[in-house]
TORKOL-4160 file (C-alpha; in steps of 0.2 Angstrom, whole numbers, padded with zeros to 4 digits, m for minus):
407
<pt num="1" X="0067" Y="m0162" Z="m0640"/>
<pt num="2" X="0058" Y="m0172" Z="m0629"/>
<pt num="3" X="0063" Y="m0189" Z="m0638"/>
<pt num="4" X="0080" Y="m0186" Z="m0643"/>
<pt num="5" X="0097" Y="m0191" Z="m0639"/>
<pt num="6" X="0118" Y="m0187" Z="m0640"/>
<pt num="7" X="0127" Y="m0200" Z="m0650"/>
<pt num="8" X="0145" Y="m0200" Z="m0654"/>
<pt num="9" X="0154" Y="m0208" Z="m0668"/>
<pt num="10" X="0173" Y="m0209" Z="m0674"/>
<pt num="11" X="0187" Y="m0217" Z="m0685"/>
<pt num="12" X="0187" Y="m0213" Z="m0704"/>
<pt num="13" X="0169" Y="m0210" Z="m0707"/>
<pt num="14" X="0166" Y="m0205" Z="m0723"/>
<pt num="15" X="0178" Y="m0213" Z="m0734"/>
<pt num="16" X="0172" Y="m0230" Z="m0727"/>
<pt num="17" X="0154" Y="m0225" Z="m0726"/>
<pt num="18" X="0152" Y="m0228" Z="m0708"/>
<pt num="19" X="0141" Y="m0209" Z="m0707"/>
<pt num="20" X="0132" Y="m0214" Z="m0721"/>
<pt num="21" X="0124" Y="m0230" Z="m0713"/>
<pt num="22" X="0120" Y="m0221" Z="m0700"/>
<pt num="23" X="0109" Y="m0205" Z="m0709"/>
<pt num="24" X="0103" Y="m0221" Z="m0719"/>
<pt num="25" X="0096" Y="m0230" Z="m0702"/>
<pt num="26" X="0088" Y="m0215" Z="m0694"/>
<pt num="27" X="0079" Y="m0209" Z="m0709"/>
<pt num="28" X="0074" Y="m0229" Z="m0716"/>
<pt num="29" X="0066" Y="m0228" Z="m0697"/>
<pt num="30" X="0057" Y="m0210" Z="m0700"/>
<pt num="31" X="0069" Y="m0203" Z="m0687"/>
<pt num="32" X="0076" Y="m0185" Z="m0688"/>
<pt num="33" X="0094" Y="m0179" Z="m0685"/>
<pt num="34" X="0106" Y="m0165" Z="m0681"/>
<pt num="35" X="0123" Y="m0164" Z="m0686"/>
<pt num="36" X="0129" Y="m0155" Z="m0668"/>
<pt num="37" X="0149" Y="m0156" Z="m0671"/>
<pt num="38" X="0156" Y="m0164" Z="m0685"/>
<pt num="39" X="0177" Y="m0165" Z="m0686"/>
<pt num="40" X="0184" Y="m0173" Z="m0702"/>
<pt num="41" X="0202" Y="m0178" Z="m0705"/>
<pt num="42" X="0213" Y="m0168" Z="m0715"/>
<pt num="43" X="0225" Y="m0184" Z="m0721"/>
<pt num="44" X="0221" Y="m0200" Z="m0726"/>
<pt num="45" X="0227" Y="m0209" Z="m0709"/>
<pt num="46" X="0218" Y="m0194" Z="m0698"/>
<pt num="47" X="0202" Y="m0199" Z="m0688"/>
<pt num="48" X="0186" Y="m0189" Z="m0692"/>
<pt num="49" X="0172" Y="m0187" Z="m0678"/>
<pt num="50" X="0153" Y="m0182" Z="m0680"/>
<pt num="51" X="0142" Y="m0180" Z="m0663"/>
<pt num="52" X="0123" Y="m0182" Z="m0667"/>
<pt num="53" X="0107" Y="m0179" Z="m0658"/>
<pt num="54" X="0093" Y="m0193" Z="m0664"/>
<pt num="55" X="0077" Y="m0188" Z="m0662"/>
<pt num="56" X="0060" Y="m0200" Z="m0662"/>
<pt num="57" X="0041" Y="m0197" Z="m0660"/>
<pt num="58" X="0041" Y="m0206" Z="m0643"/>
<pt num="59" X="0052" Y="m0216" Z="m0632"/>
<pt num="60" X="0048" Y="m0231" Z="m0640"/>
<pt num="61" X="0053" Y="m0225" Z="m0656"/>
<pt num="62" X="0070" Y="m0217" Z="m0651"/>
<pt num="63" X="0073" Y="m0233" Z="m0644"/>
<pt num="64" X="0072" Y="m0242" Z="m0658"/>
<pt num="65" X="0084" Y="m0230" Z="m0670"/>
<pt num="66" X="0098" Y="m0230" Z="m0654"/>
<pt num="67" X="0096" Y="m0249" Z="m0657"/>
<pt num="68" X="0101" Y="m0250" Z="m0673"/>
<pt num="69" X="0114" Y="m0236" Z="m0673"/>
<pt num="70" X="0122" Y="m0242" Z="m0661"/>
<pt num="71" X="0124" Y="m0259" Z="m0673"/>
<pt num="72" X="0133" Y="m0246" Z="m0686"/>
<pt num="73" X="0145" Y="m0240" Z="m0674"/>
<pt num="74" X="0138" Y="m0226" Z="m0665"/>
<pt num="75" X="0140" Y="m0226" Z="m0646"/>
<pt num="76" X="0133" Y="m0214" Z="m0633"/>
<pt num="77" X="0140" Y="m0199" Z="m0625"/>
<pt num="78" X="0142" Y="m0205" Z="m0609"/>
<pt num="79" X="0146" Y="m0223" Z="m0607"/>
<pt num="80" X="0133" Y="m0233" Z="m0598"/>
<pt num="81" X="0137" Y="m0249" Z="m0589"/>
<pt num="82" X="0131" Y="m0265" Z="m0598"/>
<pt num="83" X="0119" Y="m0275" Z="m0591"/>
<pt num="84" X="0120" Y="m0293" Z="m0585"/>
<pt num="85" X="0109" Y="m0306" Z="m0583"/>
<pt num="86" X="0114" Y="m0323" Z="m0576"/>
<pt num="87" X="0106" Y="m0339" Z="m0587"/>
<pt num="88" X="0093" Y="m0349" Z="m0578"/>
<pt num="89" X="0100" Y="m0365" Z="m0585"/>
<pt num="90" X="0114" Y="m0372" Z="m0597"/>
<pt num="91" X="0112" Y="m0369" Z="m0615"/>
<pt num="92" X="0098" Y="m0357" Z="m0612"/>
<pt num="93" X="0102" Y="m0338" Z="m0615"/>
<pt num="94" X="0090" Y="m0323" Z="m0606"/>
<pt num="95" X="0076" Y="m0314" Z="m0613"/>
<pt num="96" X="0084" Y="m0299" Z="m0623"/>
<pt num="97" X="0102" Y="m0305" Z="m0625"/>
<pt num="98" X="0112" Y="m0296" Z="m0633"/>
<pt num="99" X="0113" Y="m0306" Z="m0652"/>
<pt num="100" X="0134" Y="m0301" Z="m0657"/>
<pt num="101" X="0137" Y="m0294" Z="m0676"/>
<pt num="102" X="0152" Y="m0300" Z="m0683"/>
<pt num="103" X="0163" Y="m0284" Z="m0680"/>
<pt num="104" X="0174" Y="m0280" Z="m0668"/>
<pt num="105" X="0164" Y="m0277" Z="m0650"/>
<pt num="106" X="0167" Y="m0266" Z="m0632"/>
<pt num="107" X="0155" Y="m0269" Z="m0618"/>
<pt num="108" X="0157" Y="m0253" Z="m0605"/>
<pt num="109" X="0161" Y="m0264" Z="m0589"/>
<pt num="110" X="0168" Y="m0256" Z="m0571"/>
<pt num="111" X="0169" Y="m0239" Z="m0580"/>
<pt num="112" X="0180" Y="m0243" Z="m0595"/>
<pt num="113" X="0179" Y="m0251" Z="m0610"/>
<pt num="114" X="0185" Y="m0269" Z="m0613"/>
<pt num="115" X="0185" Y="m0277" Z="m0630"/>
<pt num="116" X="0176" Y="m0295" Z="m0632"/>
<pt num="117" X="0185" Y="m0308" Z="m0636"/>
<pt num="118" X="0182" Y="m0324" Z="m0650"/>
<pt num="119" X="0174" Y="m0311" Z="m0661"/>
<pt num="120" X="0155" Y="m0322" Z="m0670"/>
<pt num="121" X="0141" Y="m0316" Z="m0676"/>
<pt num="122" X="0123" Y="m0323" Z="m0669"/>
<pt num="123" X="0132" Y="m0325" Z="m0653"/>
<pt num="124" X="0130" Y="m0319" Z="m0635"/>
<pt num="125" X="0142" Y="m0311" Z="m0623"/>
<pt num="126" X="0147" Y="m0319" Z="m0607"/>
<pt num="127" X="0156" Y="m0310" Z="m0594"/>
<pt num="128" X="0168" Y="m0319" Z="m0581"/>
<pt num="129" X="0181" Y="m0312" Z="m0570"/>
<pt num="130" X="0181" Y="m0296" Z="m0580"/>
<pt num="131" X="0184" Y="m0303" Z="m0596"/>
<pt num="132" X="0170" Y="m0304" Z="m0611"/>
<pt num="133" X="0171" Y="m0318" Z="m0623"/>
<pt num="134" X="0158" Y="m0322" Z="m0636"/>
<pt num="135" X="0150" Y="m0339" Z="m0633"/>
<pt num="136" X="0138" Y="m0350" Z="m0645"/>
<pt num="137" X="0119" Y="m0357" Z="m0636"/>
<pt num="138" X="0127" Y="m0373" Z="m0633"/>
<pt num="139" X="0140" Y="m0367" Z="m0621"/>
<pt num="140" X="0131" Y="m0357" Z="m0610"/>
<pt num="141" X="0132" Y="m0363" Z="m0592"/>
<pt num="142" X="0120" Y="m0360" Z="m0577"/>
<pt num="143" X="0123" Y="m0343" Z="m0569"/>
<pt num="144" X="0135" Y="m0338" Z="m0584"/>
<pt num="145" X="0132" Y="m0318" Z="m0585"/>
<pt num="146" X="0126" Y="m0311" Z="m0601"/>
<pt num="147" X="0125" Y="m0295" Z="m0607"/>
<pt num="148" X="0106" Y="m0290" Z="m0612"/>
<pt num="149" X="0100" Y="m0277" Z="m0624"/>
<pt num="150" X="0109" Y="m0263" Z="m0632"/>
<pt num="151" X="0115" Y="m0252" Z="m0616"/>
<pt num="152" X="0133" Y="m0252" Z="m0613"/>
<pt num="153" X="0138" Y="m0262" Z="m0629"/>
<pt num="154" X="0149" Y="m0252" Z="m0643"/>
<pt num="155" X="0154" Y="m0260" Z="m0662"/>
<pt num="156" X="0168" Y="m0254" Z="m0672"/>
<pt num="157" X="0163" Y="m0257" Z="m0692"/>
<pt num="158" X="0179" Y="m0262" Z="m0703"/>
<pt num="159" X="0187" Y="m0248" Z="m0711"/>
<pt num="160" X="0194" Y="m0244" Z="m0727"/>
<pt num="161" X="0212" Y="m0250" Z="m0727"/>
<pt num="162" X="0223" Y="m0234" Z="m0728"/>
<pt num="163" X="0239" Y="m0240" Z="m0734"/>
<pt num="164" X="0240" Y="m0247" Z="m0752"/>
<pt num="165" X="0230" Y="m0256" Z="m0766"/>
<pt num="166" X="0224" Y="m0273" Z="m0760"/>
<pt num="167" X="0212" Y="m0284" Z="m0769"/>
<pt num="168" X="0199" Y="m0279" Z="m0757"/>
<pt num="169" X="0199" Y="m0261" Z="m0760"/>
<pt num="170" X="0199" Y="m0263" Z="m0780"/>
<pt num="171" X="0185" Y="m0275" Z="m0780"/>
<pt num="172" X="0175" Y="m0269" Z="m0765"/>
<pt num="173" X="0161" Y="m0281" Z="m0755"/>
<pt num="174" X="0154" Y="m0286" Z="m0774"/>
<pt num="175" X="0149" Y="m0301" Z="m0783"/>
<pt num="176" X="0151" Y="m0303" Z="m0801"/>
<pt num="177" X="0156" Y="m0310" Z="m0815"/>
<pt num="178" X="0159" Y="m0296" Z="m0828"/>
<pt num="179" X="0175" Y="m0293" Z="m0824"/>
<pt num="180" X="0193" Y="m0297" Z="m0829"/>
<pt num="181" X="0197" Y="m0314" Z="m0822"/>
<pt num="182" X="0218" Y="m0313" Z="m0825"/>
<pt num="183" X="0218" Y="m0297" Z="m0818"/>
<pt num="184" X="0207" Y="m0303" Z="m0801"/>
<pt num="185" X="0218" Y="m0318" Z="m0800"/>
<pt num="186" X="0233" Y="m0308" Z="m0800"/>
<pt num="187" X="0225" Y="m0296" Z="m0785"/>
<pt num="188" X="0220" Y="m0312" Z="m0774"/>
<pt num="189" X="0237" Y="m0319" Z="m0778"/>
<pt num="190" X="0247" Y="m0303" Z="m0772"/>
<pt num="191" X="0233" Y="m0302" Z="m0757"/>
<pt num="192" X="0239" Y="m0322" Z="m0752"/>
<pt num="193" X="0258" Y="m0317" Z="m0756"/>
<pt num="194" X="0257" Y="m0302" Z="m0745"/>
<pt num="195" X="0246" Y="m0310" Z="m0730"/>
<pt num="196" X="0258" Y="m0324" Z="m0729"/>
<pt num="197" X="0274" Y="m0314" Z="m0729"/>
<pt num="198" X="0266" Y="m0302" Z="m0712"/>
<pt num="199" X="0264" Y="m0320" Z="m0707"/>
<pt num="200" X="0244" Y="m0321" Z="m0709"/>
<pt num="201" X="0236" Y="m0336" Z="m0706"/>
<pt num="202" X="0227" Y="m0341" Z="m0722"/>
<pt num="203" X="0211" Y="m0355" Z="m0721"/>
<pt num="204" X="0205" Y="m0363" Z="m0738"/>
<pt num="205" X="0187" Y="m0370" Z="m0735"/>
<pt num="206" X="0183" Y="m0378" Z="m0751"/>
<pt num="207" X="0170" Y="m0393" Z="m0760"/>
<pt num="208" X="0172" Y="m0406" Z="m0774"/>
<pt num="209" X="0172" Y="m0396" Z="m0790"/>
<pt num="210" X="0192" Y="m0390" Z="m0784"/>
<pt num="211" X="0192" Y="m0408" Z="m0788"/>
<pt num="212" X="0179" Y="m0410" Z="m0803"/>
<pt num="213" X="0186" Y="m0394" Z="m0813"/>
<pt num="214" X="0204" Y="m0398" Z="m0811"/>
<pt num="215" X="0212" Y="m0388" Z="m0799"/>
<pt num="216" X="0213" Y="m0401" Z="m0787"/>
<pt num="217" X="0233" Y="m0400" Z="m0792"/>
<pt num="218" X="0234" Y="m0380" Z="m0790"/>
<pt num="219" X="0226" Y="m0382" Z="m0771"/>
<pt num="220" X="0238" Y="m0396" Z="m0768"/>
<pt num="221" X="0254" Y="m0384" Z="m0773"/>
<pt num="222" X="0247" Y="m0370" Z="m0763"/>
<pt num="223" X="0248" Y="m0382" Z="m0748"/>
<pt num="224" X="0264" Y="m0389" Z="m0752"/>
<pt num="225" X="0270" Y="m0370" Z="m0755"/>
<pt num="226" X="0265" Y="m0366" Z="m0740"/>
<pt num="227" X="0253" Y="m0355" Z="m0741"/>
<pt num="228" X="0240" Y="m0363" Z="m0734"/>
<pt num="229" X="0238" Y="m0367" Z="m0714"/>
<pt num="230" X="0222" Y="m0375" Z="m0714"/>
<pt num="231" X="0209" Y="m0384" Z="m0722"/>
<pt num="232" X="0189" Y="m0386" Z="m0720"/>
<pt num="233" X="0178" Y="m0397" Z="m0730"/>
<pt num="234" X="0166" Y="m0408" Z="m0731"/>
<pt num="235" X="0166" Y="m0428" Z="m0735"/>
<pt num="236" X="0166" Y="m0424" Z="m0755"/>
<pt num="237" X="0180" Y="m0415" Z="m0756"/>
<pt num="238" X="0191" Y="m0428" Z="m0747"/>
<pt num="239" X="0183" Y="m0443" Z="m0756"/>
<pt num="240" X="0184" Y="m0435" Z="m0773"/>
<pt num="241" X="0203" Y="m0429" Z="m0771"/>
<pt num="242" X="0206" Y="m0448" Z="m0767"/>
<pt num="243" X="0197" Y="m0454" Z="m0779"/>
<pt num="244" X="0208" Y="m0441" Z="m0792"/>
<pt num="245" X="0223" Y="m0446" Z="m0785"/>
<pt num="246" X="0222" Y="m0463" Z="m0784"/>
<pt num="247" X="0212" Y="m0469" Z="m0801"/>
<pt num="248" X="0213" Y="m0452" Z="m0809"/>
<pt num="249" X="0194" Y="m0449" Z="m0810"/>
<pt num="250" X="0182" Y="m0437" Z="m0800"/>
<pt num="251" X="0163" Y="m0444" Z="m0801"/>
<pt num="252" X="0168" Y="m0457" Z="m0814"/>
<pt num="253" X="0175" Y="m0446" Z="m0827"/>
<pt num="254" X="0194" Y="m0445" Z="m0829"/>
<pt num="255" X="0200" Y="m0427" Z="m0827"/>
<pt num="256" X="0213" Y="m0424" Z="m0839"/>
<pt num="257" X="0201" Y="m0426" Z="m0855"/>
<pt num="258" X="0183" Y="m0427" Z="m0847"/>
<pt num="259" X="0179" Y="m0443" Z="m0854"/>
<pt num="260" X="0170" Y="m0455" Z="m0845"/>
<pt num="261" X="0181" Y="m0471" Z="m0838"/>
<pt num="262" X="0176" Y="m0489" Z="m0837"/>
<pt num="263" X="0164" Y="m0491" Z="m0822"/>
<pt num="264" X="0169" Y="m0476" Z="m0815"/>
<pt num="265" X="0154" Y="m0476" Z="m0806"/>
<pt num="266" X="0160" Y="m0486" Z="m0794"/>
<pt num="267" X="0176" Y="m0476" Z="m0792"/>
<pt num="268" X="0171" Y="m0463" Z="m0778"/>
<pt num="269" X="0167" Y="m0480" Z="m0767"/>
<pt num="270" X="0183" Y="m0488" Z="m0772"/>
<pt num="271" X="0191" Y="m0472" Z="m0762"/>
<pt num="272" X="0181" Y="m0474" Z="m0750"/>
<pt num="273" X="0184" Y="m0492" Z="m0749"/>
<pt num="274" X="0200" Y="m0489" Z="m0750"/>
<pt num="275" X="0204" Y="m0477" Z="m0734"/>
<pt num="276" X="0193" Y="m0492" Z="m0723"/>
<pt num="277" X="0206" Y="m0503" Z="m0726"/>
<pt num="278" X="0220" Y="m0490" Z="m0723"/>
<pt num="279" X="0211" Y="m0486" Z="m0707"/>
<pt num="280" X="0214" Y="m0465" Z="m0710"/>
<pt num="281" X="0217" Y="m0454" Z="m0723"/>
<pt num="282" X="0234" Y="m0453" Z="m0713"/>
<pt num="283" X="0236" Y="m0473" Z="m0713"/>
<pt num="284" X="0235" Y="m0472" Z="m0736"/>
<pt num="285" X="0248" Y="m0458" Z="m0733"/>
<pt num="286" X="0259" Y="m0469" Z="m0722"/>
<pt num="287" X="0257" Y="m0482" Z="m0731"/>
<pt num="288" X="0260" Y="m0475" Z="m0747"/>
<pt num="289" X="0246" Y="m0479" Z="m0755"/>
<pt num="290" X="0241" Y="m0460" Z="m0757"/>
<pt num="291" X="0253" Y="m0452" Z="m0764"/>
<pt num="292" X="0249" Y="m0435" Z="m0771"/>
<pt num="293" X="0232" Y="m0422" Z="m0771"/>
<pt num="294" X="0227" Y="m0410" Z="m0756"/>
<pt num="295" X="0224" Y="m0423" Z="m0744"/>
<pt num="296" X="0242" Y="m0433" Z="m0745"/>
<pt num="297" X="0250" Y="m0412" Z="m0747"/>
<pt num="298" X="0238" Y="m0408" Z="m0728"/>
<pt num="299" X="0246" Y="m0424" Z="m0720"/>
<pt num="300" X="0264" Y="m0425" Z="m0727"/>
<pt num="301" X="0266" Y="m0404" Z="m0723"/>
<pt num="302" X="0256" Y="m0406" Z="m0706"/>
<pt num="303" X="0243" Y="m0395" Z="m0711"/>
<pt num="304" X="0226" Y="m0398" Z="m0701"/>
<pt num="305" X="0210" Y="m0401" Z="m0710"/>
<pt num="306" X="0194" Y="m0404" Z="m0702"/>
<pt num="307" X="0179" Y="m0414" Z="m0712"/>
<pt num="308" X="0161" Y="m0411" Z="m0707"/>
<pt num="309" X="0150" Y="m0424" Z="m0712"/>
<pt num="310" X="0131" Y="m0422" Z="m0718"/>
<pt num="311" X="0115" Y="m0431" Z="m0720"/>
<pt num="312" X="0121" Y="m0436" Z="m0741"/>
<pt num="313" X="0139" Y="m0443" Z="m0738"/>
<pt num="314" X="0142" Y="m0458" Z="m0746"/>
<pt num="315" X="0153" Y="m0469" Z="m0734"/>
<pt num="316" X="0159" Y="m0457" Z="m0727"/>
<pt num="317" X="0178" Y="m0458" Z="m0724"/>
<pt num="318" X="0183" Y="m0463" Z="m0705"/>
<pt num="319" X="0191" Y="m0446" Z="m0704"/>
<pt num="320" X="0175" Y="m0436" Z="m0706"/>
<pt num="321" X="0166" Y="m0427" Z="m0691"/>
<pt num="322" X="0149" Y="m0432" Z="m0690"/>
<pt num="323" X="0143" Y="m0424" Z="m0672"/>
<pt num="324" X="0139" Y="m0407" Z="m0679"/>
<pt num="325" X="0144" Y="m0397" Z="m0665"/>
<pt num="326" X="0160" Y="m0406" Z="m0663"/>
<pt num="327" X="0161" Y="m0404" Z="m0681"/>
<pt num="328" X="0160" Y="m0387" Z="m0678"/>
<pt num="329" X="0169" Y="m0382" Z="m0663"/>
<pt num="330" X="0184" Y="m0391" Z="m0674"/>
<pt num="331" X="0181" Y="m0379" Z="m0688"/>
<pt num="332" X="0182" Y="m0364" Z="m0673"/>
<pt num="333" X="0199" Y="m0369" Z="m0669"/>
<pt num="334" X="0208" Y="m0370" Z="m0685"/>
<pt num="335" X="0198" Y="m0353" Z="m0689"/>
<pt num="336" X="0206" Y="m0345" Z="m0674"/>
<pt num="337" X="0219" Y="m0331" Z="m0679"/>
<pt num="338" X="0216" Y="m0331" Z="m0696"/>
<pt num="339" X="0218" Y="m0317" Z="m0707"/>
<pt num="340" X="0211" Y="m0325" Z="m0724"/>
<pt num="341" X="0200" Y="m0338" Z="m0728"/>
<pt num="342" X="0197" Y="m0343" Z="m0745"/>
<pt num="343" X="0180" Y="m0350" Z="m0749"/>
<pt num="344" X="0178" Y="m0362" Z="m0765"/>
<pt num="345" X="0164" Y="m0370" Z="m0772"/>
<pt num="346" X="0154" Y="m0374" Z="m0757"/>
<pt num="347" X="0140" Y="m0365" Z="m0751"/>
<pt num="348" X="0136" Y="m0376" Z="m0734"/>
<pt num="349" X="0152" Y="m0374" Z="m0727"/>
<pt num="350" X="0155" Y="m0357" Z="m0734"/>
<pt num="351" X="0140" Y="m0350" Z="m0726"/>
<pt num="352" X="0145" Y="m0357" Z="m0709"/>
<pt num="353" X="0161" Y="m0351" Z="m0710"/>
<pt num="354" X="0156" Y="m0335" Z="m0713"/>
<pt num="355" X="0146" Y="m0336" Z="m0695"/>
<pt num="356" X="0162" Y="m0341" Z="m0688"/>
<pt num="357" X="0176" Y="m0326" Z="m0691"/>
<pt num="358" X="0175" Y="m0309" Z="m0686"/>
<pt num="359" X="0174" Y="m0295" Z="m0700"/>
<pt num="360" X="0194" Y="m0291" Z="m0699"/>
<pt num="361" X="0195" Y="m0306" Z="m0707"/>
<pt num="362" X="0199" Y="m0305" Z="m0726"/>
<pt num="363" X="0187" Y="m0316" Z="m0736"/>
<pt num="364" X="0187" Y="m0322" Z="m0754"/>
<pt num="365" X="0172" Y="m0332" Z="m0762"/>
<pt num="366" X="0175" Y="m0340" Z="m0778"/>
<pt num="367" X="0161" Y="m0349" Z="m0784"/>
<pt num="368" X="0153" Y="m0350" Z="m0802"/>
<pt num="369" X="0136" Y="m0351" Z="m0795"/>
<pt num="370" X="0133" Y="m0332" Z="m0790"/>
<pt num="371" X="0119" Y="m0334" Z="m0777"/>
<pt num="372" X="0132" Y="m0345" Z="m0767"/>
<pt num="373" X="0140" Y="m0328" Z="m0764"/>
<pt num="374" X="0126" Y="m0317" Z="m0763"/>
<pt num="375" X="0118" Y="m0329" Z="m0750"/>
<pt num="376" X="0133" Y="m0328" Z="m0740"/>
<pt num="377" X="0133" Y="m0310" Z="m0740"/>
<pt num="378" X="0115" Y="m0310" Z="m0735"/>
<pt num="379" X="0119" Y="m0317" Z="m0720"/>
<pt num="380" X="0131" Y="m0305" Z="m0714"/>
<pt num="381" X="0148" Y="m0308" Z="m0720"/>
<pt num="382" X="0148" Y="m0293" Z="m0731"/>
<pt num="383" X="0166" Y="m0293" Z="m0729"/>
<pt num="384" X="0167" Y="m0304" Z="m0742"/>
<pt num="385" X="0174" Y="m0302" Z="m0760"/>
<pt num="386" X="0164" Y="m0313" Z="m0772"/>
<pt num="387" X="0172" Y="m0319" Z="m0789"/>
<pt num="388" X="0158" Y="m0328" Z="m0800"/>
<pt num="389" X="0171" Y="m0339" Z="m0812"/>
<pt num="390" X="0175" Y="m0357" Z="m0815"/>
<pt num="391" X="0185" Y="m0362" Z="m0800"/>
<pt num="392" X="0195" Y="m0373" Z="m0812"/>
<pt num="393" X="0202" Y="m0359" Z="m0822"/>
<pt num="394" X="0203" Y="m0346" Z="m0807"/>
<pt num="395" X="0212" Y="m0357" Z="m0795"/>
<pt num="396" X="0227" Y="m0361" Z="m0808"/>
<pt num="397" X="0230" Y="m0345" Z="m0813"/>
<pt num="398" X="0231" Y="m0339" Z="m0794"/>
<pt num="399" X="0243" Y="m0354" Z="m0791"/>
<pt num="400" X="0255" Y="m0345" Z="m0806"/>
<pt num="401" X="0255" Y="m0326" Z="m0800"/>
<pt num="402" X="0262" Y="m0335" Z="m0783"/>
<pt num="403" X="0274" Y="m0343" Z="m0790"/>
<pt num="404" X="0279" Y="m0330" Z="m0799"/>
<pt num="405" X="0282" Y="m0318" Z="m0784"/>
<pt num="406" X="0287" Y="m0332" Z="m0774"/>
<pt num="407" X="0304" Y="m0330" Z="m0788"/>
């Protein structure tokens, strides 16, 4: 064929449907295919291995299909050396760079493959002294080299774990919520256990309605358990856990029975007001004026938490972040080396999370709103396991199971 070209794929192709997207891309793009050598494994841990010739109408066409199978893990026969381009100014990236997929990425540099480090998606790829990192907009320096187009650049999809039933494999990338909440809570909780033990680093990014449903107590447990090693989150949840903890309240109504307290409007300001005059969320714990919830377990247990402020925050609280990118690069380095990251009942910060970690990275979603989770997926993380149920209910019983094998 005129307009045709050799790719090359391998790991454990079928079983994690890594061939399938790729038949799926070249014949969405009206592309044909030939199956030149295919090699499947003959146990479960064996690598299988298919070689493909793609084949367009014209060169513009074939281009266009390498692109995007190139995104779904195939490489080329021969590897090409990437190309560079150095950036004109800072914070400005060159035409055609290369925009990075949360997966685990090579770029073919000086004959050989070298992995890129700091794993994002919507990202570019800066080389410097023969190391590739992935680097945001806003950190790109004049004359920084970055990789442009496709050539030269291979991803490696995540794979189907081989060993074991984890939650991730029962439940697949899936939202719903027809489906039996005991039994997933049990899954998550062995998942957590497990990750732990291995000595996994384990994020919780989570919003007010941990607070407003009640299981404000369970996240606090977890923390002081330790079994978690970071927490993100906006101004909300940190007012609203302070607001429980120290009048018993969430949004005015007290917890425990739902009812609605005496001027409990005012009680999310009297938090507020109440970590001013501490100075830091720190300062209340010092000072024993806080003396329970998630916040007082962060502090007391040393566990970092980040707060990322918006546009609707009341106050908000001296500890909250509210330079974006600040905010953000904060959120980076508490996300760095994790292996879970729990999401709960926030769709702005669980959406940019999900921009943040590479796609080795376990995530769970747990949200009673389900197009928080599908919107998440939608925008790339499809690594993530949604669970559509009332965060109050879920959260508990997940607290129990860990408890139980922590016995």
């Amino acid at each position: 064929m005129k307009f045709s070209s050799d790719v090359e794929v391998r790991g454990h192709l079928i079983d994690s449907m890594i061939l399938t997207k790729i038949f799926d891309v070249i014949m969405d793009l009206e592309g044909e295919f030939e199956v030149l050598t295919m090699q499947v494994g003959k146990k479960k841990k064996d690598p299988s291995y298919a070689k493909l010739q793609i084949q367009g109408k014209n060169q513009a066409h074939l281009d266009k299909i390498l692109e995007q199978v190139y995104r779904v893990g195939a490489t080329p026969t021969v590897g090409r050396e990437v190309v560079l381009k150095a950036a004109a100014k800072d914070m400005v990236m060159p035409d055609n760079f290369y925009s990075t997929t949360n997966n685990t990425t090579h770029i073919f540099l000086g004959g050989k493959w070298i992995e890129v480090e700091n794993m994002m998606m919507d990202k570019c790829i800066v080389v410097k002294n023969g190391r590739a990192s992935c680097v945001p907009i806003r950190e790109i320096k004049k004359g920084d080299k970055v990789v442009v187009g496709e050539t030269g650049v291979k991803i490696t999809p995540p794979e189907r774990p081989r060993d074991g039933s984890n939650v991730f494999e029962f439940m697949g990338s899936s939202s719903s919520s027809e489906r039996p909440t005991q039994h997933i809570a049990k899954k998550v909780a062995q998942d957590i256990f497990k990750t732990k033990k291995s000595g996994g680093k384990i994020i919780i990014v989570g919003g007010p309605a941990i607070v407003h449903t009640g299981a404000a107590d369970s996240v606090a447990e977890l923390i002081r358990l330790g079994y978690i090693d970071g927490v993100l989150a906006g101004n909300a949840l940190a007012v609203h856990d302070i607001e429980y903890a120290t009048l018993g309240t969430s949004l005015g109504m007290n917890v425990n029975d739902g009812s609605l307290a005496v001027k409990g409007h005012r009680n999310h300001m009297e938090a507020i007001n109440a970590v001013f005059r501490s100075g830091s969320i720190a300062n209340m714990v010092k000072t024993k004026v806080l003396k329970k919830g998630i916040m007082y377990e962060c502090v007391k247990n040393k566990v970092p938490f980040v707060l990322a402020g918006s546009l609707r925050d009341d106050g908000p609280l001296p500890d909250v972040i509210t330079d974006t990118t600040i905010a953000q690069k904060k959120y980076k380095e508490i996300l760095k080396g994790a292996k879970m990251v729990i999401m709960v009942s926030t769709m702005l910060h669980s959406i940019a999370t999900g921009n943040m970690i590479p796609a080795n990275v376990k995530v769970v979603v747990v949200d009673i709103n389900q197009p928080t989770v599908t919107k998440l997926m939608d925008r790339g993380t499809w690594q993530a396991l949604g669970i559509v149920t009332d965060v109050g209910a879920f959260l508990p019983l997940v607290t129990q199971e860990i408890k139980k094998l922590k016995r």
